[in-house]
C-alpha positions as CSV (number, residue, x, y, z in Angstrom):
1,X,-13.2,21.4,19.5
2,X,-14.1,21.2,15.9
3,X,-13.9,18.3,13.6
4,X,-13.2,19.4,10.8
5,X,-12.8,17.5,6.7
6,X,-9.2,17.2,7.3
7,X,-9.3,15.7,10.3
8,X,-12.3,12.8,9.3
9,X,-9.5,12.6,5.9
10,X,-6.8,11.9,8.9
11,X,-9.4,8.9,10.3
12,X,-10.2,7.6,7.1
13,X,-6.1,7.7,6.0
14,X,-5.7,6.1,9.5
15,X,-8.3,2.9,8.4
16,X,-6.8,2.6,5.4
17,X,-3.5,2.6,5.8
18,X,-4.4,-0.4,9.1
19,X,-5.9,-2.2,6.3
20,X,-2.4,-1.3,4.1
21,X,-0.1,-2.5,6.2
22,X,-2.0,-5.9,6.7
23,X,-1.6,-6.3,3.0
24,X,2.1,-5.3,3.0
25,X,2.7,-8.0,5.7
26,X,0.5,-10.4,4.0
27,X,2.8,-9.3,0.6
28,X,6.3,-10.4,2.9
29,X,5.1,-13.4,4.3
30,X,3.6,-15.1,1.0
31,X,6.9,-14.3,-0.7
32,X,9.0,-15.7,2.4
33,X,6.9,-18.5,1.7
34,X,7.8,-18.8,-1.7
35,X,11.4,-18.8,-1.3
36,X,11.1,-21.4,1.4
37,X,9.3,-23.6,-1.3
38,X,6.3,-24.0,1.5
39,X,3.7,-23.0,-1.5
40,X,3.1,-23.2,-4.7
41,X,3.6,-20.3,-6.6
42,X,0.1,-20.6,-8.7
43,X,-1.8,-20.5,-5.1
44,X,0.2,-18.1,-3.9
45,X,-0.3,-16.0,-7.2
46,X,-4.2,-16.2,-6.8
47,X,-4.4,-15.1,-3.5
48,X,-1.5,-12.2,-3.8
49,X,-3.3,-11.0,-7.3
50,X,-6.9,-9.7,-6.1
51,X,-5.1,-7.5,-3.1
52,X,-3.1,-5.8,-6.1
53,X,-6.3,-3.1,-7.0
54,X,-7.2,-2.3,-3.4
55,X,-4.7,-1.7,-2.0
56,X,-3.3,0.7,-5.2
57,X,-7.0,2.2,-5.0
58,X,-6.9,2.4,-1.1
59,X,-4.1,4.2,-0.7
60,X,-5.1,6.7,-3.8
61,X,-8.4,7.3,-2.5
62,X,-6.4,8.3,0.4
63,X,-4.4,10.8,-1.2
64,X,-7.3,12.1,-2.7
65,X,-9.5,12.7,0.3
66,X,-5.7,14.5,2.0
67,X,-5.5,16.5,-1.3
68,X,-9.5,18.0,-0.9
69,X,-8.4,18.6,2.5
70,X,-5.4,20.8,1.6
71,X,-2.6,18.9,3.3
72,X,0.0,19.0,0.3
73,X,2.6,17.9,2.3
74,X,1.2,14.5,2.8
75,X,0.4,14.3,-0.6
76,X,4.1,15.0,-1.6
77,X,5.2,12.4,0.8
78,X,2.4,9.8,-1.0
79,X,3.0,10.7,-4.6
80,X,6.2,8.5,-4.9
81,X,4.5,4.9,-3.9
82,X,1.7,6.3,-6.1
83,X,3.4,6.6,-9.1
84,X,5.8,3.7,-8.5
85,X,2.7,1.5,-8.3
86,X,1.3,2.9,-10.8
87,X,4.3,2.3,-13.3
88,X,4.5,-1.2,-11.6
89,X,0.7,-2.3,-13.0
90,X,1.5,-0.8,-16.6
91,X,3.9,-2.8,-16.9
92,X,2.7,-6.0,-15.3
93,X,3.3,-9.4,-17.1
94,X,0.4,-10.1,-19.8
95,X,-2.6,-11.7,-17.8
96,X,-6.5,-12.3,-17.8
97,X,-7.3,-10.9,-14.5
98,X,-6.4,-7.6,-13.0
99,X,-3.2,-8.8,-10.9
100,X,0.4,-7.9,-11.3
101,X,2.3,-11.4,-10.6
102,X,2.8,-14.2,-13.0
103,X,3.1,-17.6,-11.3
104,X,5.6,-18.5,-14.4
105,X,7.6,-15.5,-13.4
106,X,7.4,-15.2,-9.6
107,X,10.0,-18.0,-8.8
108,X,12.8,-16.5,-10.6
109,X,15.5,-15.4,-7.9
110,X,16.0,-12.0,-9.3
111,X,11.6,-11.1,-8.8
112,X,11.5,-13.1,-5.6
113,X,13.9,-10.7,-3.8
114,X,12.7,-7.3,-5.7
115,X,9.0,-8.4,-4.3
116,X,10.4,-9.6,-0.9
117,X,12.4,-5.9,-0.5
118,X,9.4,-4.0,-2.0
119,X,7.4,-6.2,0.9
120,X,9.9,-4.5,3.6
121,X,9.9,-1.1,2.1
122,X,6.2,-0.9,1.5
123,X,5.7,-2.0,5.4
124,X,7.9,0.8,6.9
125,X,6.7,3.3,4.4
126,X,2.9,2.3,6.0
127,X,4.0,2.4,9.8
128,X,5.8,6.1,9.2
129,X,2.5,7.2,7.2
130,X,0.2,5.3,10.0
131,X,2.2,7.4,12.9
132,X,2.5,10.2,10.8
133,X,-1.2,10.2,9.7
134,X,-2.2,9.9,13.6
135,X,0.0,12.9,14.6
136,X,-1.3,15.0,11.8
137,X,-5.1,14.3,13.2
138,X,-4.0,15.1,17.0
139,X,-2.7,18.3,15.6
140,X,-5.8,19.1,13.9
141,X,-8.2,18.7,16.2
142,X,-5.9,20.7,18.7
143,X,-5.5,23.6,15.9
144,X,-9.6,23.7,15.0
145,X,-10.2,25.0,18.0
């Protein structure tokens, strides 16, 4: 059995989307916590902001390392979150730091629900790539042989 780049790409995809989906359910539970008035949106804003750049360079790293393997497929089924988030931090609010949510903005009704759903949809989008990500190593280790 061979182990080949693709498949350590597979187990490094495989760590980093883990880490992924604890920031998409750390993502749905700060803004369920925000719309149950349980926190204040400037704490909430300063813990949300510094997981913004990790988890967009995470998961593009990702891609990356999928793409030297040669898998295009997963890298057609990535590029859509990638460019969504990165049209999402171009056009961010005006800040200091590196984050994309204003604590001025985040408690308007119309945001709170876009960030709750994008919350939901970035979750399942992780557990399909987690699931597919661990199929697609099985299958090559099996093939490498």
């Amino acid at each position: 059995m061979g182990f080949t780049y693709l498949a350590f790409a597979y187990i490094i995809a495989l760590i980093f989307t883990a880490f992924l989906i604890f920031f998409a359910i750390w993502h749905v539970i700060a803004f369920d916590e925000l719309k149950n008035d349980q926190k204040n949106p400037i704490e909430q804003c300063k813990t949300l902001n510094p997981l913004v750049l990790p988890e967009y360079l995470g998961h593009g790293l990702m891609v990356l390392l999928v793409l030297l393997g040669g898998d295009f497929i997963t890298v057609v089924f990535n590029i859509p979150l990638m460019l969504y988030n990165i049209r999402k931090y171009k056009n961010r609010p005006v800040m200091t730091g590196f984050g994309i949510y204003d604590p001025t903005l985040v408690m308007n009704g119309d945001i709170l629900n876009r960030e709750m759903r994008e919350g939901w949809i970035k979750l399942g989008f992780y557990m399909i790539s987690f699931f597919y990500y661990l199929y697609s190593f099985i299958s090559t280790l099996i093939t490498s042989n």
